[in-house]
N, C-alpha and C positions, 0 to 999 in steps of 0.2 A: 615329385611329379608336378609339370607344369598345368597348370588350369587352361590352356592351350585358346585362353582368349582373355585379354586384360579388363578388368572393370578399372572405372575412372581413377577410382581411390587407391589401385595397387601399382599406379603407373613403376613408381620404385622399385618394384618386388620385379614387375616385366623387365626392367631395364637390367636387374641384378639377373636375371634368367635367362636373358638374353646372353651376355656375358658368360656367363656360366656355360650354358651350348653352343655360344662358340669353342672352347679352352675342350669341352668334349667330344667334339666332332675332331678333333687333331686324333692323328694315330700314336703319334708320338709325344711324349709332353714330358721338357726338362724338367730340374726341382722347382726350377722358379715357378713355372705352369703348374706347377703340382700343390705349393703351396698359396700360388691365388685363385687356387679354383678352392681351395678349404675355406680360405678366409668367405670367398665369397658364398660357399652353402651357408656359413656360418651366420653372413650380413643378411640371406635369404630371412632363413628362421626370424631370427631378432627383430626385422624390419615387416613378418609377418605376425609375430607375437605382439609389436607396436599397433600394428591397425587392427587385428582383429578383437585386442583386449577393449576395444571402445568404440565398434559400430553403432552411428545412425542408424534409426527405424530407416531411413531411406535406403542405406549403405547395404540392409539387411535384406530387403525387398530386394534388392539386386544381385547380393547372393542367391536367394530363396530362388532367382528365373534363370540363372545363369545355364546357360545351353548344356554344359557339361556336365551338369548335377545327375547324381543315379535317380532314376525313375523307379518306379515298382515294377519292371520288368527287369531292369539291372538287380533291383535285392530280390527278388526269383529267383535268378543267376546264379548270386554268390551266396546269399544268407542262409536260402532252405536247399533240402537233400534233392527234393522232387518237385514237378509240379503238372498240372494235364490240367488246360484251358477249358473251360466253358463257356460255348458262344450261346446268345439270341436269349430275347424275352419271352419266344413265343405270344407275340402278339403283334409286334412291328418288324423288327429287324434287330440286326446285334451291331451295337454301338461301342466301334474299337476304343473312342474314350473311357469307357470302362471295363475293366483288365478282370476276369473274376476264375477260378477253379481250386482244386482240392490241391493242397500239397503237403509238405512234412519235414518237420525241423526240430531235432531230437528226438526224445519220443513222441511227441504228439501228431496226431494227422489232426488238420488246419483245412479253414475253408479261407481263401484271401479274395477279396476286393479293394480294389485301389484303380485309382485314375490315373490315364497313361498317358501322355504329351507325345512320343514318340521325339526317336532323335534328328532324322532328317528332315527338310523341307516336307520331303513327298509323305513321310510318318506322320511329320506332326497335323497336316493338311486331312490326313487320313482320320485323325485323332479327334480333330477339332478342335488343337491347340491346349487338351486337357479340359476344355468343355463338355460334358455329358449332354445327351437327349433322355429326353422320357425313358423311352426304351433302353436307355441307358444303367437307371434308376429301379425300372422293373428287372431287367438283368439281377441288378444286385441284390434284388428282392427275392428273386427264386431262390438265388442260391444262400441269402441268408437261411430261410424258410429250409433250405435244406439240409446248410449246417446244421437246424436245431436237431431235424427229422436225425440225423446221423448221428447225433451228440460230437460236433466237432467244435471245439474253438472256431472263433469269426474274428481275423487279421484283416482292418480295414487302412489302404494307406492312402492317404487325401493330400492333395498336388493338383489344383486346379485354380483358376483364376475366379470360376465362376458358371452356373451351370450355364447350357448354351441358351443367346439369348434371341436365338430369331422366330420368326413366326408361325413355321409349322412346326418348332418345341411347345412353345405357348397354345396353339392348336393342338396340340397331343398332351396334354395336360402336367406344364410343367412345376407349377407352382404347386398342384393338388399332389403330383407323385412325391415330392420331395418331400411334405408331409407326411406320406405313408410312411413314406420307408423310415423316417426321425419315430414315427409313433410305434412303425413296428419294432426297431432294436429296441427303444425302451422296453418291448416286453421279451424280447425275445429270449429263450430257456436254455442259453450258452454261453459260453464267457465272450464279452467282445473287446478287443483291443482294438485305438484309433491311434494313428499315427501321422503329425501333420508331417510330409518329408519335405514340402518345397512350399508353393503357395497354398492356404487356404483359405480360399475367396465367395465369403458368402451364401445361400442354401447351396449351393454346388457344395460346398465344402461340409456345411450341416447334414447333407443329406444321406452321408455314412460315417458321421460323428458322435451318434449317440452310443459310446460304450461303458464298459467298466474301466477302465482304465484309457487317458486319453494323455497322449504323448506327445512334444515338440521334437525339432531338433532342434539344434540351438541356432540357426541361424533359416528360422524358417518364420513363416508371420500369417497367423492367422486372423480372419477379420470378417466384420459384417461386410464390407464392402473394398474394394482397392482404393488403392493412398487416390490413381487418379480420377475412379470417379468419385469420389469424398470431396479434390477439388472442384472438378466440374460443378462440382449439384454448390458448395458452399462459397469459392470464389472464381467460378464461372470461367474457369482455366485449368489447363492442367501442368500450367509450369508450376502452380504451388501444390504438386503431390507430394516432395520433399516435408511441405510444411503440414500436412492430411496427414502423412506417416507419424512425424512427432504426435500430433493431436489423439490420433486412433490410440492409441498405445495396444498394440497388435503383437511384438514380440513376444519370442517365449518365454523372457524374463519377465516385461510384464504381464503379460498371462498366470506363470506360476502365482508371482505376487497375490494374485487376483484369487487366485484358487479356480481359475477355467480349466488350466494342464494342472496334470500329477506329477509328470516327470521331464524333465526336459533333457533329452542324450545329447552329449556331448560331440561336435565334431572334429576331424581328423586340422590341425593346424594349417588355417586357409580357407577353412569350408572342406562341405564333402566333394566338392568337383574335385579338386585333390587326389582325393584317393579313394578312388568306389571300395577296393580291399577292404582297405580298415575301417570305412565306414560300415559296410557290410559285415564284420565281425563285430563293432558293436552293438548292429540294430540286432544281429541275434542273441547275441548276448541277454540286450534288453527282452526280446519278446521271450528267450527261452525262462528266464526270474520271472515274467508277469503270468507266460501259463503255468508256470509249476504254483506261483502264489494265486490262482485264479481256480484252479484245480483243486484245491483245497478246500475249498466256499460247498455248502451245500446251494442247489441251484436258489433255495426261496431266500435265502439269506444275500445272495447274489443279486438278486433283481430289486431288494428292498433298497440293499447300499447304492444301486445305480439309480432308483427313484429320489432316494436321498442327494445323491451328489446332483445331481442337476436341478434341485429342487432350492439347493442350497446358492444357488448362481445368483446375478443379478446383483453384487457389490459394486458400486459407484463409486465415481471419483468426482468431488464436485470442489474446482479451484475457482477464486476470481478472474474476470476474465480480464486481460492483460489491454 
C-alpha cells in the first residue's frame, strides 16, 4: 500500500512505487513485466526495512503528522465492534477535536476519548488541526466520570500537537481544565489505557494521559513541547527543530528506556499510513491483552499501581554539553 504522499527521506521508496504503478496499471504484462514488477516489490520492502530500521527523532516527527496516518476515528472503524458518539460538555459547546462515546471490542464495553485531526482541509479546520478547547477537555471529563459511574474501561488515544492556544481557550480556562481532568484519571475507579497514536504535544497531550497503562506506537513522539517550538524559545528559529528533536529525546524508544511508556506497538513496515488494516488489528490486539490484564486488578490495587507509576517518573539524563 502506497503512503500516497512521499516524506523527504523515502524519496527512493516513491520512485521504486512509482515504477511499480506504472508495470500495474498495464492490462497486459509479458514475463519480463512480470518479473520486474517482483524484483521491484521486493527493492520496495528492503529499501523500506533500510530507512525505517534507524529514524531521526526528526524523521519520526514526520511520520507521527503524516496526513495519511489512522486517527481515532479510523481505529473506531476497523479495531472495535461498535461505537455511538458523545457530543457537548454541557457547559459551552462540543469540541470536534475531541472524539469521545461508548463502544465494544471483544467482550468488554469501553468508554473511548481520543483527539481527532480530521482528514480533509474542511475536517481538520473543523477539528482545530487536533487542538482541543476547554470544552473540549470537560467533554472528556463527563464521559470519563461516566465510564467510572458504568464500571466501563477508559480507551484514551492522544494525537494532538497541543491544546489549543488562542485566547478565548485561555479565557475559558485552559490551563486550569487540563489540570482537572490529569488529577481526575489519577483517581478515577476504572482501568485507563493511553495511547500515544501520532503526535503527543504537551498538556494537550497530558490532559488525557494519565492512565494504567500508557502506550506508544513506534513511530509516534511524545513531548512537553514540539521539536519547533523547543527551537524557537532555545535558538530563536525554527529551522533547528531537526536539532530540538535529537535533544528532546521524545521517541518511544526513548520513552520506554526512560520508563514514561509501558509498551510501545509496533508498526506495519513504513509506518501505519501504510496500512490502516494491520495497524488496526494490532492496536486491538494490544488493547484486547491490556483490558483482560487490567480486569483482573481489584480496583484499590489498581489506583495504588497508577499512583505508583507516575510517582516513579521524573528520571534524567544529564550529559556534558557539547
Amino acid at each position: 500500500m502506497s503512503s500516497g504522499q512521499g516524506l523527504d527521506f523515502e524519496r527512493d521508496v516513491t520512485e521504486i512505487e512509482s515504477q511499480i504503478a506504472s508495470i500495474e496499471r498495464q492490462t497486459q504484462r509479458s514475463d519480463v513485466e512480470e518479473s520486474r514488477l517482483r524484483d521491484l516489490r521486493l527493492a520496495r520492502v528492503e529499501k523500506l526495512k533500510e530507512i525505517y530500521a534507524d529514524l531521526s527523532s526528526w524523521q519520526t516527527v514526520q511520520v507521527a503528522r503524516h496526513k495519511n496516518r489512522p486517527y481515532t476515528r479510523d481505529y473506531l472503524n476497523l479495531a472495535f465492534d461498535e461505537f455511538v458518539e458523545l457530543h457537548g460538555d454541557k457547559f459551552f459547546g462540543d469540541d470536534r477535536a475531541m472524539l469521545s462515546g461508548f463502544a465494544k471490542i471483544d467482550r468488554f464495553k469501553v468508554m473511548v476519548v481520543g483527539h481527532q485531526k480530521g482528514r480533509t482541509y474542511k475536517e481538520r479546520a473543523a477539528c482545530h488541526f487536533g487542538c482541543a478547547h476547554p470544552e473540549g477537555y470537560r467533554k472528556a471529563m463527563l464521559k470519563m466520570k461516566m465510564a467510572e459511574k458504568y464500571r466501563l474501561p477508559l480507551i484514551c488515544f492522544i494525537d494532538t500537537p497541543g491544546a489549543y492556544p488562542g485566547i478565548g481557550a485561555e479565557e475559558r480556562g485552559q490551563a486550569q481544565v487540563i489540570a482537572e481532568s490529569m488529577f481526575m484519571m489519577s483517581q478515577l475507579r476504572t482501568p485507563v489505557i493511553c495511547i500515544v497514536i501520532g503526535e503527543g504535544g504537551s498538556g494537550g497531550a497530558l490532559g488525557i494521559g494519565v492512565g494504567d497503562r500508557v502506550a506508544m506506537l513506534e513511530n509516534s513522539y511524545y513531548s512537553v513541547i514540539s521539536p519547533e517550538g523547543c527551537a524557537g524559545i532555545l535558538w530563536k528559529s525554527h529551522e533547528f527543530a531537526p536539532k530540538a528533536a535529537e535533544a528532546l529525546r521524545f521517541t518511544a524508544k526513548d520513552l520506554s528506556k526512560f520508563g514514561i511508556v509501558d509498551n510501545v506497538i509496533a508498526e506495519p513496515l513504513g509506518g501505519a499510513h501504510r496500512d490502516h488494516h494491520q495497524m488496526a488489528t494490532r492496536m486491538r490486539s494490544y488493547l484486547s491483552a491490556a483490558l483482560n490484564e487490567l480486569d483482573s486488578q481489584p480496583l484499590d490495587t489498581l489506583l495504588d499501581n497508577r499512583y505508583e507509576k507516575f510517582r516513579r517518573m521524573g528520571v534524567f539524563l544529564e550529559e556534558p554539553v557539547a
